[in-house]
N, C-alpha and C positions, 0 to 999 in steps of 0.2 A: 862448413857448419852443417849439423844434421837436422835436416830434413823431418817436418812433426809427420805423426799419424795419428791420420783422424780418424777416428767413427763417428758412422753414420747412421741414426738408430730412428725407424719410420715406425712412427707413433701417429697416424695422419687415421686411423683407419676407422669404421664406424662402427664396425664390428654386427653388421645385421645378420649373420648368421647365430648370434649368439641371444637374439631377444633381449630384448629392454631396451629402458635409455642409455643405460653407463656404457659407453665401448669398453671392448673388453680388454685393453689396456690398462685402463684404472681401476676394473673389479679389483676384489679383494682377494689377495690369495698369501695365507697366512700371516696376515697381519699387515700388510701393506700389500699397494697397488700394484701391480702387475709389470709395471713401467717401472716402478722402484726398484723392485728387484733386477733389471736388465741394465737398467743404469748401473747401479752398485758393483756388477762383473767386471762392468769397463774399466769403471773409476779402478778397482781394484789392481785390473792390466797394467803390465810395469809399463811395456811398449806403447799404452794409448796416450797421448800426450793431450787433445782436448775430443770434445763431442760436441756433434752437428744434430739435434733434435730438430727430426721431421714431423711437424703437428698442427693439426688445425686450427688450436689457440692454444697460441703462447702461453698468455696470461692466466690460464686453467692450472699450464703445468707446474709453471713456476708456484702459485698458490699450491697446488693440492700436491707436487711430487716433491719440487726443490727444497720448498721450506722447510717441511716436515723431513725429507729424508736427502741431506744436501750432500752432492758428492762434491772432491775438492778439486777435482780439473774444471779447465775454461769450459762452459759451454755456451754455445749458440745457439739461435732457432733459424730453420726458412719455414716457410708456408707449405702444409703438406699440398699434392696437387690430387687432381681427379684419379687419377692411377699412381699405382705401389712404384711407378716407373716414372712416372711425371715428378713424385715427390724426391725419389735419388737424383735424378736431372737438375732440380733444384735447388738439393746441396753441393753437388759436387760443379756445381758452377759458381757457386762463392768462395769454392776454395781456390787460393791463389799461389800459395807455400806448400805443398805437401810432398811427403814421401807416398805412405801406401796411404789409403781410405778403405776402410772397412765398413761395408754395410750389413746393417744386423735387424732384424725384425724386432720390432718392444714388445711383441707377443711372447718370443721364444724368453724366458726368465730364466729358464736351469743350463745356461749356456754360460762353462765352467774358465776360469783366467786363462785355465789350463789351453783349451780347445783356438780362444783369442789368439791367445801368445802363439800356437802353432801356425793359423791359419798367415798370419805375422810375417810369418817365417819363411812358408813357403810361395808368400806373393814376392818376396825380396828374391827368392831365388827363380820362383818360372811365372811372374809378372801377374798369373791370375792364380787364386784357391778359392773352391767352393769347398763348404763341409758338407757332408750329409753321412750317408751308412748304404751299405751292400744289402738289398733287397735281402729279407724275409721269405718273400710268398713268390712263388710264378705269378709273371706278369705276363697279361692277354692285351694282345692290339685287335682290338674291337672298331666295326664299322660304325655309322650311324646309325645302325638298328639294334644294339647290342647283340652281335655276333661274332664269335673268334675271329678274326683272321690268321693271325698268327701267334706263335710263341717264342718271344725272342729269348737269348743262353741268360736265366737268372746269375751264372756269377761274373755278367758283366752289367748288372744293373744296379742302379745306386739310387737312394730318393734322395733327394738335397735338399738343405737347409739352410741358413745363416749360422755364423757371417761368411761372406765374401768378402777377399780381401782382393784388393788389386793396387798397382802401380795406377797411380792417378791419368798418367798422361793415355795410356792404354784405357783406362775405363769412357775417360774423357771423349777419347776417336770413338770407341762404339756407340754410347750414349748420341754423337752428332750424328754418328752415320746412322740409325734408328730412327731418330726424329727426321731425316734428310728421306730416308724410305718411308718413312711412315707405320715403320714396324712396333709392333706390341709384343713384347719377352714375357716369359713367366719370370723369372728373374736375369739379375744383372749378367751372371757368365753366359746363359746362351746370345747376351748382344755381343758379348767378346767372339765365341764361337763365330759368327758371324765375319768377323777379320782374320779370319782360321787361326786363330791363336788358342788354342785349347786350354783349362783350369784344370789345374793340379786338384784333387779329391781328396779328402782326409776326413777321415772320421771323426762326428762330434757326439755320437751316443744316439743311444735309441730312447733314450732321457731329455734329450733336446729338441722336445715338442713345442709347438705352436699352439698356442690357445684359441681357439677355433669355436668350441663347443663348451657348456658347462662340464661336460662327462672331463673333456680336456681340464678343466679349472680341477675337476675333483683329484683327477692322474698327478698335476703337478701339485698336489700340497702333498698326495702320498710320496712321491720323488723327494718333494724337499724333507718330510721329515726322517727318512730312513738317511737321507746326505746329511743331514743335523746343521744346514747352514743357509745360508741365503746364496754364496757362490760354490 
C-alpha cells in the first residue's frame, strides 16, 4: 500500500518584522489571507495527500482560514514551537505513516502545484530536494565588520526556498541528531547536510517570495495578478 505525503506548512510565525498586530500570515493579500492562498497550492497538489499546519492557535486558523476558504484534504495542527525548526520537529514527530513530507513556509503563497509536484519527485528519487534559484547578484562573504573577505563562483550559488521535500525517515535522523547537538539550521536541508546527504536543488521561481516586508505584500498581489490566479 502507498505510502501518504504530507505537508508541512509553518504558520507559527509572528511576523515582527512586518509591523502591527496581524502576523503576516493572515494579512490580506488579494482578497484572502496570506495562509489561504498557500493552503489552496497544496490542496490543489495531486501528490499531497493530507496537511500538517504549524501555528500558534489552532482555533484562529480554523475560524478565520478553514471556514471561509476550506480546502478538501485531511488536515491537522501541532503547536508552532519558539523556532521555524522547533515547529517542523513538531510535526514531523506526529507523523507515523509517511512517504515523503514536505515543508513549505505559509509565507511563500505564489508557490505553484507545478514546483510541489517536482520538489515530490525529486525527494522519491535522491531522498532530499530544496527549491530555490541560482543567484542574481555576486555574493561577498563578509567578516564581522562588514568587510569582503571573499567572492565566492556566483554560478554555484543558489538562495533557497520552500518546500523541501524529504523521505521522512531521513528528515527524521537529522532533526534528532540537531536537537542531540544542539544545533540551530537556517533551514530543514542543511540538518540533512549534516549526515552528508546532500538535497537535490530545483528551481521554484524568482516569484516564489516570502512575505517578509509590506514592500513583499505589494510584489506578491503584482505576481498574482499578471498569473490571473491564486495557484
Amino acid at each position: 500500500m502507498k505510502q501518504p505525503v504530507i505537508a508541512v506548512i509553518l504558520a507559527a510565525g509572528k511576523g515582527s518584522r512586518m509591523g502591527g498586530e496581524i502576523p503576516k500570515q493572515y494579512m490580506d493579500l488579494a482578497g484572502r489571507p496570506v495562509l489561504a492562498h498557500t493552503l489552496a497550492a497544496f490542496d490543489h497538489a495531486p501528490s499531497i495527500d493530507a496537511l500538517v499546519i504549524a501555528a500558534a492557535d489552532a482555533a484562529y486558523v480554523r475560524e478565520r482560514i478553514l471556514i471561509p476558504y476550506p480546502v478538501n484534504k485531511p488536515v491537522s495542527f501541532v503547536q508552532g514551537g519558539r523556532e521555524r525548526q522547533d515547529s517542523v520537529w513538531n510535526a514531523i514527530r506526529s507523523l507515523k505513516n509517511c512517504e515523503i513530507v514536505v515543508i513549505h513556509d505559509g509565507v511563500r503563497p505564489l508557490i505553484t502545484v507545478e514546483v510541489i509536484e517536482q520538489s515530490i519527485a525529486a525527494a522519491r528519487l535522491y531522498g532530499a530536494c530544496a527549491v530555490g534559484m541560482p543567484c542574481k547578484d555576486t555574493v561577498k562573504e563578509a567578516d564581522e565588520k562588514a568587510f569582503s573577505l571573499r567572492t565566492p563562483d556566483r554560478s554555484r550559488m543558489w538562495t533557497i526556498q520552500t518546500p523541501q521535500a524529504f523521505q521522512l525517515g531521513l528528515l527524521k535522523t537529522a532533526h534528532e541528531k540537531a536537537v542531540k547537538d544542539g544545533y540551530l539550521g537556517t533551514d530543514d536541508s542543511s540538518l540533512v547536510e549534516r549526515l552528508g546527504h546532500p538535497a537535490k536543488l530545483i528551481e521554484g521561481g524568482y516569484d516564489n517570495i516570502k512575505i517578509t516586508t509590506q514592500e513583499d505584500l505589494e510584489l506578491a498581489a503584482i505576481y498574482l495578478r499578471h498569473r490571473g490566479g491564486i495557484i
